[in-house]
C-alpha atoms as one frame of an Amber mdcrd trajectory, in Angstrom:
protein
 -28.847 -14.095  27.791 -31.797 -12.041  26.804 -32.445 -10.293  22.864 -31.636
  -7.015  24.485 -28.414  -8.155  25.879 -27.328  -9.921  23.090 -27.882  -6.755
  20.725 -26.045  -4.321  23.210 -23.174  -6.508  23.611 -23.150  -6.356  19.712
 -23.265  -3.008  19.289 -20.442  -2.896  22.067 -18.222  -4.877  19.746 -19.186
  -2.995  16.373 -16.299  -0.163  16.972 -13.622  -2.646  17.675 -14.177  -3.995
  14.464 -11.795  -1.740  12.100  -9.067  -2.171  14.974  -8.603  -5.722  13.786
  -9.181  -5.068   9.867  -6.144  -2.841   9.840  -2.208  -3.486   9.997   1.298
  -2.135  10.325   3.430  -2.393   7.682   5.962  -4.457   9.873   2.959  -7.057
  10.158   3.062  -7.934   6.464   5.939  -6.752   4.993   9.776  -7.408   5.351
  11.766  -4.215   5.032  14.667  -6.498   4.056  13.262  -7.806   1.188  12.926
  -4.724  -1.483  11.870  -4.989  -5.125  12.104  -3.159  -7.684  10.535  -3.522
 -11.272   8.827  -1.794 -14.097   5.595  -2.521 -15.924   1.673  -1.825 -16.999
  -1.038  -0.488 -14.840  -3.800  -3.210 -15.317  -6.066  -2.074 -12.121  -6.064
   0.975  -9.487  -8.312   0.461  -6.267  -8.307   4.278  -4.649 -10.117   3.165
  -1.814  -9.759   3.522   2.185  -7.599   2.088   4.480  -4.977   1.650   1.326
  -5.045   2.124  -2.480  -3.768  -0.426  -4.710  -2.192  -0.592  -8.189  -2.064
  -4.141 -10.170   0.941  -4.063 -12.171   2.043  -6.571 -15.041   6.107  -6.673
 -15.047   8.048  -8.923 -17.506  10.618 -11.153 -16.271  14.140 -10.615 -17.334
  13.632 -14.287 -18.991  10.183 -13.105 -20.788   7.524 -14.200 -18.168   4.635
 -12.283 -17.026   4.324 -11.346 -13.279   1.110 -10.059 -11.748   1.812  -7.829
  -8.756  -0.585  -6.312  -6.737   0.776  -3.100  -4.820  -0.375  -1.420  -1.813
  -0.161   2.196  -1.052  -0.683   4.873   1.310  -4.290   5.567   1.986  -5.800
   8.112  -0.675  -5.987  11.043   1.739  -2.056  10.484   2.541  -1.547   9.951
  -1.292  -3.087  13.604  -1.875  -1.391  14.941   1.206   1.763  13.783  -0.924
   1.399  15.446  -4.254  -0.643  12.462  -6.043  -3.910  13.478  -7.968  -6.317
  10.704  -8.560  -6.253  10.741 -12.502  -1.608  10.845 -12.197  -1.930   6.973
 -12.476  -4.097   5.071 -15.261  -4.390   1.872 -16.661  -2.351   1.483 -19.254
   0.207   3.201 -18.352   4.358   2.352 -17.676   5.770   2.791 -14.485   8.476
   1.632 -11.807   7.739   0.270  -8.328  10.256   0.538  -5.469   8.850  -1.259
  -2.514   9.175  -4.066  -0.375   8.133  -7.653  -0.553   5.171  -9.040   1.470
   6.440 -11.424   4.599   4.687 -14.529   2.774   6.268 -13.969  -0.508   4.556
 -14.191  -3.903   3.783 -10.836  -5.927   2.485  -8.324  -3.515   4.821  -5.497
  -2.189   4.122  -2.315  -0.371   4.761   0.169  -3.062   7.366   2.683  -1.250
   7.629   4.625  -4.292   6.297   4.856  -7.858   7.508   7.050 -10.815   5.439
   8.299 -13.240   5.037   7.655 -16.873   6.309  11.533 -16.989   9.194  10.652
 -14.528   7.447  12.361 -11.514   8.534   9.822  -8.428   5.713   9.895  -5.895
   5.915   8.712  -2.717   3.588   6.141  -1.802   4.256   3.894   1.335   3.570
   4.611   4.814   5.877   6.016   7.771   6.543   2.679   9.072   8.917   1.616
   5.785  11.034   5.037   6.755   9.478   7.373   4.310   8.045  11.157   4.719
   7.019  11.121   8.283   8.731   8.633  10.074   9.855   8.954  13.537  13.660
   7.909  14.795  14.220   6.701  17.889  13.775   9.416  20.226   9.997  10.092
  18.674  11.003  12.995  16.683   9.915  13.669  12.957  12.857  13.228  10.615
């Protein structure tokens, strides 16, 4: 194959690329497997396709659990009330959410109150939240 076919096959490909980087909740996370705990903001990530918040929770027995959290994608987490600057490091908050497929510490953060008690919604339509459709395709 010639240079010039080579590159226009590769440009043919470039658009198909973000298809691929991007899942469905149902792909990564079990809806039966929800988790719930409280903790410190170490790290926020408000960045496209999904923000994350890295979370330090205690243990009931005294250990220290790192969880990493994904969220809705910033524009959805503005469409929902959030503000950039509502969530810092530092702070104390809950996480309702459900458990990655593979386990570990990572969750899909359905929900996260605030240090001031605000609860902001922060998953995706797929978990059942703001937005999800039932089974005859209508908006709940």
């Amino acid at each position: 194959m010639n240079k010039l076919a080579c590159l226009a096959a590769g440009f043919l490909l470039v658009p198909c690329v973000p298809v691929f980087a991007h899942h469905s909740f149902a792909a990564e996370f079990d809806s039966n497997k929800k988790v719930e705990f409280k903790g410190t903001v170490t790290k926020i990530e408000w960045m496209n396709p999904h923000a994350w918040v890295y979370i330090d929770a205690k243990e009931p027995g005294g250990s220290l659990q790192h969880w990493q959290c994904e969220t809705g994608a910033p524009n959805e987490l503005v469409r929902r009330g959030w503000r950039r600057n509502d969530l810092k490091v530092g702070d104390q908050v809950t996480v309702n959410g459900f458990q990655a497929k593979v386990g570990g510490n990572t969750c899909n953060a359905r929900e996260i109150i605030l240090p001031d008690g605000k609860k902001v919604f922060s998953g995706s339509a797929d978990d059942g939240g703001p937005g999800a459709r039932n089974s005859a395709g209508s908006s709940q």
